[in-house]
C-alpha positions in Angstrom: 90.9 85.8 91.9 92.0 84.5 95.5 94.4 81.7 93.8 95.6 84.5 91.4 96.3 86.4 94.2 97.9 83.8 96.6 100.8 83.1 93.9 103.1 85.3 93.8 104.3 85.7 90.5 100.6 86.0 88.7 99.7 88.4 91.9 102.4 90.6 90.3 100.7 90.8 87.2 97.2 91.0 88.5 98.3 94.0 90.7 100.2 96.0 88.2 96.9 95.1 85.7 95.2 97.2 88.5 97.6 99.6 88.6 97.5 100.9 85.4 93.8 99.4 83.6 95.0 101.7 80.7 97.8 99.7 79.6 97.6 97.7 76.3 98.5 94.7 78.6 99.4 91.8 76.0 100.3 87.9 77.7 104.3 89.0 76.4 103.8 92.1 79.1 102.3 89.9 81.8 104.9 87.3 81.4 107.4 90.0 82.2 106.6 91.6 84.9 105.7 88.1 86.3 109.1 87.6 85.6 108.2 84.9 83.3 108.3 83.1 80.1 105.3 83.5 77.9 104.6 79.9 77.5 105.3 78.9 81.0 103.2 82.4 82.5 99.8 81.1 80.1 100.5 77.1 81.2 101.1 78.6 85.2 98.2 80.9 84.6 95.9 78.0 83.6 97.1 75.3 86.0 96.0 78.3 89.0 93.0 79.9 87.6 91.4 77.6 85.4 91.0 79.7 82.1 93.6 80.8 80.0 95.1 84.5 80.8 93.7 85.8 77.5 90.2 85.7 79.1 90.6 88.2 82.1 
């Protein structure tokens, strides 16, 4: 969670998945509010964390 964290554009999504748990949060809505691409948020999110976002 610390790498997540220390990159700003997946800590945007990780923080605003804490926000609101309640959300139907889908890799499209990540992506946005990351302020990225699908495909490049899931290949970013994996080179980072290590598992693909769909496992959080």
């Amino acid at each position: 969670m610390l790498a997540e964290l220390a990159d700003e554009r997946l800590a945007k999504a990780m923080m605003a998945m804490h926000a609101r748990p309640e959300a139907a949060w889908t890799l499209e809505t990540l992506a946005g509010v990351a302020t990225m691409s699908r495909s490049r948020f899931a290949k970013h999110f994996l080179d980072i964390v290590g598992l693909p976002p769909w496992t959080i």
